[in-house]
C-alpha positions as CSV (number, residue, x, y, z in Angstrom):
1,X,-12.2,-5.4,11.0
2,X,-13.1,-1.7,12.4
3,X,-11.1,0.6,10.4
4,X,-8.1,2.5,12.1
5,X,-7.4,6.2,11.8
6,X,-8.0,7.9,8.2
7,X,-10.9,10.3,10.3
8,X,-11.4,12.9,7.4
9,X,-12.0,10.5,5.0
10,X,-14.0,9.0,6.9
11,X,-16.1,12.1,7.6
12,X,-16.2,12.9,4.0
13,X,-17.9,9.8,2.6
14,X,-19.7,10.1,5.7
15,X,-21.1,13.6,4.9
16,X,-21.3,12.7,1.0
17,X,-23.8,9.8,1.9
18,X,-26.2,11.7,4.2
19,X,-27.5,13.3,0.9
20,X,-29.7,12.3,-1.4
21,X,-27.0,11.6,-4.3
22,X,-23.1,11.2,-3.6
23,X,-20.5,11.0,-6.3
24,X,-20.3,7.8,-8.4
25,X,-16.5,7.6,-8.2
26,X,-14.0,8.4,-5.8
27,X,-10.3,8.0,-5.8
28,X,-8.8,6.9,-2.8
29,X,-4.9,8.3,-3.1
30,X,-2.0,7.8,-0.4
31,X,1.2,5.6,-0.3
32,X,0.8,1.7,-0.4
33,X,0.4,0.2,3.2
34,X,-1.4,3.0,5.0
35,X,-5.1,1.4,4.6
36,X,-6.8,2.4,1.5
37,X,-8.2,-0.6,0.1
38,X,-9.6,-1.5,3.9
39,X,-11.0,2.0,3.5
40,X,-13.0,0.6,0.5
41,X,-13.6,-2.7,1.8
42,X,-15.0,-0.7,5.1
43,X,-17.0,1.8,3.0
44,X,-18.7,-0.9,0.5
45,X,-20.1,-2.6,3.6
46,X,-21.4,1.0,5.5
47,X,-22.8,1.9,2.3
48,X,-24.4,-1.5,1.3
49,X,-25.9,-2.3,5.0
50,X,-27.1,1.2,5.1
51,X,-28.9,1.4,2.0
52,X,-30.6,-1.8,2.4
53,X,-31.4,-2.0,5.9
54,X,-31.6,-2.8,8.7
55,X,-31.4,0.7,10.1
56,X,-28.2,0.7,12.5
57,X,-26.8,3.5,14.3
58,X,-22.6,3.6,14.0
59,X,-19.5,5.8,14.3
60,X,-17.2,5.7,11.7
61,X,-18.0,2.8,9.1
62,X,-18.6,0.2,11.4
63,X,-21.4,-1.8,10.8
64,X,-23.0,-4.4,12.8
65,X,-21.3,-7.9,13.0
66,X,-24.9,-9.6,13.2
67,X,-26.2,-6.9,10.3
68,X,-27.4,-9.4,7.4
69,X,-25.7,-7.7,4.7
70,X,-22.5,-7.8,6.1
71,X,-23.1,-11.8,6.2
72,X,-23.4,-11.3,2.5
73,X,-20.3,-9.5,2.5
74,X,-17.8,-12.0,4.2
75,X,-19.5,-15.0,2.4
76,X,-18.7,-13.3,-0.9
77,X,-21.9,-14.3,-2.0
78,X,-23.5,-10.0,-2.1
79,X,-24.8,-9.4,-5.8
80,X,-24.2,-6.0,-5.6
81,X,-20.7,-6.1,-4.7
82,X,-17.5,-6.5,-6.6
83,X,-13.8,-6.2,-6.7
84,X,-11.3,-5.9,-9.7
85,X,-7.7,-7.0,-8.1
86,X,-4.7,-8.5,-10.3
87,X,-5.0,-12.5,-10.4
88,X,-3.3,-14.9,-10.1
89,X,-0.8,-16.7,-13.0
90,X,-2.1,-20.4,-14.4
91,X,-0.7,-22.8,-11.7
92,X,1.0,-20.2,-10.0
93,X,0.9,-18.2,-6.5
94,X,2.3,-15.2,-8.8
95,X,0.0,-12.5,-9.6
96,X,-0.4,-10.7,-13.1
97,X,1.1,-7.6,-13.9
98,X,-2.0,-5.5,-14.6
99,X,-5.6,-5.8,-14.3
100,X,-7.0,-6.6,-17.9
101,X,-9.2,-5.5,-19.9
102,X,-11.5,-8.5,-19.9
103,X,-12.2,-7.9,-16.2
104,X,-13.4,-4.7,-17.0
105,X,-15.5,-6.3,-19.3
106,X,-16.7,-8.9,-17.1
107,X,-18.7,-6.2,-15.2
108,X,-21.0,-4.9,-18.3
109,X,-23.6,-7.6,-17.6
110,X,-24.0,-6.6,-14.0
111,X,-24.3,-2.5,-15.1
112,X,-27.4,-3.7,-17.8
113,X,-29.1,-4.4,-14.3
114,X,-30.6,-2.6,-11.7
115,X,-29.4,-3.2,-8.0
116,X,-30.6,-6.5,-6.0
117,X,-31.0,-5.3,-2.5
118,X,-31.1,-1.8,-2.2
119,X,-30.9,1.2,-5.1
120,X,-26.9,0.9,-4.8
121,X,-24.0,-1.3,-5.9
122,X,-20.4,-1.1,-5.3
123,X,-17.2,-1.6,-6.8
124,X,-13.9,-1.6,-5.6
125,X,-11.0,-1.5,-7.8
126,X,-7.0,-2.0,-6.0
127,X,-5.4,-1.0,-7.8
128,X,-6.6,1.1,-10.8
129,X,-2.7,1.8,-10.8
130,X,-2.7,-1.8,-12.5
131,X,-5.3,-1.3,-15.0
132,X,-3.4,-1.7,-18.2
133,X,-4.0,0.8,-20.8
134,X,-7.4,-0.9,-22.5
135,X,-9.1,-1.3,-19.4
136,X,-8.2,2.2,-18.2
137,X,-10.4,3.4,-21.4
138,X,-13.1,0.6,-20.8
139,X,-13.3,1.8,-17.4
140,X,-13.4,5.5,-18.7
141,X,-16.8,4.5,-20.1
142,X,-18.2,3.6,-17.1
143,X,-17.2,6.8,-15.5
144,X,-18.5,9.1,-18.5
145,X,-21.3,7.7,-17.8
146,X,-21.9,5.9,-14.9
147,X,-24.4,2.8,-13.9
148,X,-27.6,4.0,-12.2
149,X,-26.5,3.3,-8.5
150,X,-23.2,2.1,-8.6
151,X,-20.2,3.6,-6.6
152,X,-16.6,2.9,-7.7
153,X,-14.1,3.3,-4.9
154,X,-11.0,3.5,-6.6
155,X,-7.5,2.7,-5.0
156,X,-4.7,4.3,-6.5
157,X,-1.1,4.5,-4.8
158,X,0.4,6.8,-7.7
159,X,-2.9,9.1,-9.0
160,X,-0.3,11.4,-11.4
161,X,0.0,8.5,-13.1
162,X,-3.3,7.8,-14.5
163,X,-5.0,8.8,-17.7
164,X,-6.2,12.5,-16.7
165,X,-9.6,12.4,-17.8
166,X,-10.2,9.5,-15.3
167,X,-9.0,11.7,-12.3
168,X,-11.3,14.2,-13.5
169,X,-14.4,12.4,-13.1
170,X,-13.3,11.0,-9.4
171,X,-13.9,13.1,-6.5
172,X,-10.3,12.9,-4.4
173,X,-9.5,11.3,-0.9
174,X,-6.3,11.9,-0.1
175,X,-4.6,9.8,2.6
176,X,-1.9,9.8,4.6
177,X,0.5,8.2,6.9
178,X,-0.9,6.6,10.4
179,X,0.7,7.8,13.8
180,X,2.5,5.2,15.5
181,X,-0.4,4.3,18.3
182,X,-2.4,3.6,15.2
183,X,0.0,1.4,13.3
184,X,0.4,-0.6,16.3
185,X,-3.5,-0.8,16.4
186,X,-4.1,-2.1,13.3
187,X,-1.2,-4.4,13.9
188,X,-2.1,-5.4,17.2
189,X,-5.2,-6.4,15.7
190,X,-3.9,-8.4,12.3
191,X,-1.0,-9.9,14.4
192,X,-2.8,-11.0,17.8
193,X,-0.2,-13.5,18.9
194,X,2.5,-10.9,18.5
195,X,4.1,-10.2,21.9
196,X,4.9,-6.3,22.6
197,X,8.9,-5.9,21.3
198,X,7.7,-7.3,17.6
199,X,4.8,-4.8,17.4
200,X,7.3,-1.9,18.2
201,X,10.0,-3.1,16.0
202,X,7.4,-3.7,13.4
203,X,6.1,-0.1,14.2
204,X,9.5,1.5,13.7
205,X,10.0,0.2,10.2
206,X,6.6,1.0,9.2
207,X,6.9,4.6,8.0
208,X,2.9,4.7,9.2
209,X,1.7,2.6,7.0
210,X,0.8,-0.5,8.7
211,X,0.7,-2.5,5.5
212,X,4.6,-2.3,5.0
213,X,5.1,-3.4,8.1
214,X,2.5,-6.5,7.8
215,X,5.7,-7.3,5.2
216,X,8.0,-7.6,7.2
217,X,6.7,-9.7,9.8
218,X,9.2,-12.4,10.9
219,X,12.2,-10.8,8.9
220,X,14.1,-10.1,12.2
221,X,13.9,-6.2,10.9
222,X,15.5,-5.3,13.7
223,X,18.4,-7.7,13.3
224,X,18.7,-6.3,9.5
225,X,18.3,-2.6,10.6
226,X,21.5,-3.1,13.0
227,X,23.8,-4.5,10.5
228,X,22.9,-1.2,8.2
229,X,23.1,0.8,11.3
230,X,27.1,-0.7,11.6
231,X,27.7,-0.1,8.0
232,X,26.6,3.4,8.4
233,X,28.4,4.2,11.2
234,X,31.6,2.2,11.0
235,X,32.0,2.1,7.2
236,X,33.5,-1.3,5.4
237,X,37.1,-0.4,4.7
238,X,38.2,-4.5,4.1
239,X,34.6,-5.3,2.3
240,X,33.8,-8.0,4.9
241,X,30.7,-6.8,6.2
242,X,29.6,-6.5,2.8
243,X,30.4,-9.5,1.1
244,X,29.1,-11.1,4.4
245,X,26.0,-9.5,3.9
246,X,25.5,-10.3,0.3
247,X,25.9,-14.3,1.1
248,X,23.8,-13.7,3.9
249,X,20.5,-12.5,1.7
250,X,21.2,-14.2,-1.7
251,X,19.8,-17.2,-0.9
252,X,16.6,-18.8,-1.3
253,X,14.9,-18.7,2.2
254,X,16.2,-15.1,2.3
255,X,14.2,-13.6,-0.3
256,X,12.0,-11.4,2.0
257,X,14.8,-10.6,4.2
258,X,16.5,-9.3,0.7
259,X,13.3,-7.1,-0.4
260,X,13.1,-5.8,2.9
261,X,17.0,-4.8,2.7
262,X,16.3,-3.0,-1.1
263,X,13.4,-1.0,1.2
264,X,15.7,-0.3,4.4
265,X,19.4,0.6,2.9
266,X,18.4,3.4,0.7
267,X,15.7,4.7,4.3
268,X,18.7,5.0,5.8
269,X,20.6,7.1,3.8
270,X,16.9,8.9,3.9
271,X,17.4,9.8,7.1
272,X,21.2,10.7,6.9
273,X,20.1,13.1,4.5
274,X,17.3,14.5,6.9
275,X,19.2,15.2,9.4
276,X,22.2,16.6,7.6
277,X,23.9,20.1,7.3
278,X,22.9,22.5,4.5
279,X,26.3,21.7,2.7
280,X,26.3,18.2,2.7
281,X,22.3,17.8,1.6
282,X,22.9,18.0,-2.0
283,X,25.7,14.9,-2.1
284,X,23.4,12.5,0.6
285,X,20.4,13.2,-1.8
286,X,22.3,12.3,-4.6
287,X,23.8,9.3,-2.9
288,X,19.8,8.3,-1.7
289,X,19.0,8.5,-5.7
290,X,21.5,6.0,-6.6
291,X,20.2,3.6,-3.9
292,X,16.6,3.6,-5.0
293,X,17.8,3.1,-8.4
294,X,19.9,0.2,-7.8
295,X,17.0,-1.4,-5.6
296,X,14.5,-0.6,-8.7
297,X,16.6,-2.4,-10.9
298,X,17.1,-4.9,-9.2
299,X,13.5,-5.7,-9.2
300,X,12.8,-4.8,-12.9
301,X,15.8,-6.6,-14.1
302,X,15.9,-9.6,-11.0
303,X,19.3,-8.7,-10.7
304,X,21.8,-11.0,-8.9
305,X,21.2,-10.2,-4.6
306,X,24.2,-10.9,-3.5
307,X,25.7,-8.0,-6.2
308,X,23.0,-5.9,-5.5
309,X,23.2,-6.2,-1.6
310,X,26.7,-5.4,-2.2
311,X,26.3,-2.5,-4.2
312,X,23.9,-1.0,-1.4
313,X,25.9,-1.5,1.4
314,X,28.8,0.3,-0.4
315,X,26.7,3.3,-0.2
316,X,25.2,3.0,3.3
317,X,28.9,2.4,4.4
318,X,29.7,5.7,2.4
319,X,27.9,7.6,4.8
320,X,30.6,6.8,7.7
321,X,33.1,8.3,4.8
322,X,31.4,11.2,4.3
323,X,30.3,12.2,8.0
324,X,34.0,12.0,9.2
325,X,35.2,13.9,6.4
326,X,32.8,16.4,7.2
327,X,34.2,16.6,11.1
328,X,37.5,17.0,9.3
């Protein structure tokens, strides 16, 4: 898939591999959604095909569909190529919580060697958020002091969270948020059968980052944003919108309809916030805090939905409360 937006990080591994030697590890830090790990999986490929030939001439990292090594690539079958990602749970469609430390490990056998096709290899790693703490330090080795030829592209969606002396030895990508004519690009492309009014709802709840959006396909987003859009402007004085709400999402076959509400209630008091007077900033940020919290908990603790949709809407209705005291 041709990558989407992202230009000056593109430029910059760009300009980094037209030398003779480009850093061994870069960290590829933004938000979740917006495209970093297709950044890696993009880059590995440009850098792979390019080092070991045939010659092509490309804009971006787009390399040629017929170019053998990107055959390799999509067959998962290149020796030179690897990529550390949570796994999956015994029996189970569940991931792990963290990458461990045996996967790290797993990779020692492949540094002992040179390259097999060209004087490089790559490795992607999404997240090294999810490294647990051992593998953080097995990985640390590798970056004190690196395989001949290898590249680490290193996904991280929180970089102030990792061990210091790991940042240290990555050169930094930062990247951010996609316009909207990108977002619907990418998701024009991933969601091909999508006709034009879901690829602009999709686009409004995507914050530009097309991978959120990608989450909420088939949610009825727009149905859900409504109902918080009534809340916040007509309040819940009886508790029926509410309580209707919270039966509404606590079942079973809701469950993506529910994460997607613990993402969208406390965005809306966001915005409230955004666009609110001086005076009543303080009191909407404090009232945006206790949303996130309550959605955070709910996750860490799998807290009962239809409580916890419950809670949230209390607040989101607490905005029509406070906006027409403030006209008072």
């Amino acid at each position: 898939m041709t990558l989407i937006g992202h230009a000056s990080a593109v430029a910059a591994l760009r300009d980094a591999a037209s030398g003779d030697r480009i850093h061994h590890a870069w960290l590829l830090a933004g938000p979740k959604g917006i495209g970093k790990a297709t950044f890696a999986t993009a880059a590995a490929r440009w850098l792979l095909a390019r080092e070991a030939g045939p010659a092509f001439e490309s804009d971006g990292l787009d390399v040629p569909a017929a170019h053998p090594i990107g055959s390799l690539l999509d067959a998962g079958s290149h020796p030179d190529f690897r990529v550390l990602a949570r796994l999956p749970k015994d029996r189970s469609e569940e991931l792990a919580r963290s990458i461990a430390v045996d996967q790290v490990r797993a990779l020692q056998p492949l540094f002992a060697t040179t390259p097999s096709l060209s004087r490089r290899r790559v490795v992607v790693i999404d997240a090294i958020d999810d490294l647990e703490r051992n593998a953080a330090n097995a990985l640390l080795k590798n970056l004190e002091e690196p395989p001949r030829g290898t590249i680490f592209l290193l996904v991280s969606h929180a970089p102030g969270r990792l061990l210091p002396t790991i940042r240290s030895r990555c050169r930094l990508l930062r990247f951010g948020a996609l316009d909207a004519p990108e977002v619907a690009a990418v998701l024009r492309t991933v969601l091909p059968d999508a006709d034009s009014g879901e690829i602009t709802d999709l686009v409004g709840v995507a914050g530009g980052a097309p991978g959120t959006a990608l989450g909420f396909t088939g949610l009825d987003i727009a149905g859900l944003d409504a109902a918080i859009d009534r809340l916040a402007r007509e309040g819940d004085p009886g508790n029926a919108l509410r309580a209707q709400l919270g039966r509404a999402l606590a079942t079973k076959a809701a469950q993506g309809r529910y994460e997607a509400f613990l993402e969208r209630a406390p965005s809306r008091i966001a915005a409230a916030a955004r666009t609110a007077p001086p005076a009543r900033l303080g009191e909407l940020t404090a009232l945006w805090r206790q949303a996130r919290e309550i959605g955070d908990r709910a996750v860490r603790q799998s807290a009962d939905p239809q409580t916890t949709v419950f809670e949230l809407a209390g607040l989101v209705a607490a905005l029509a409360h406070k906006s027409a005291h403030a006209k008072a």
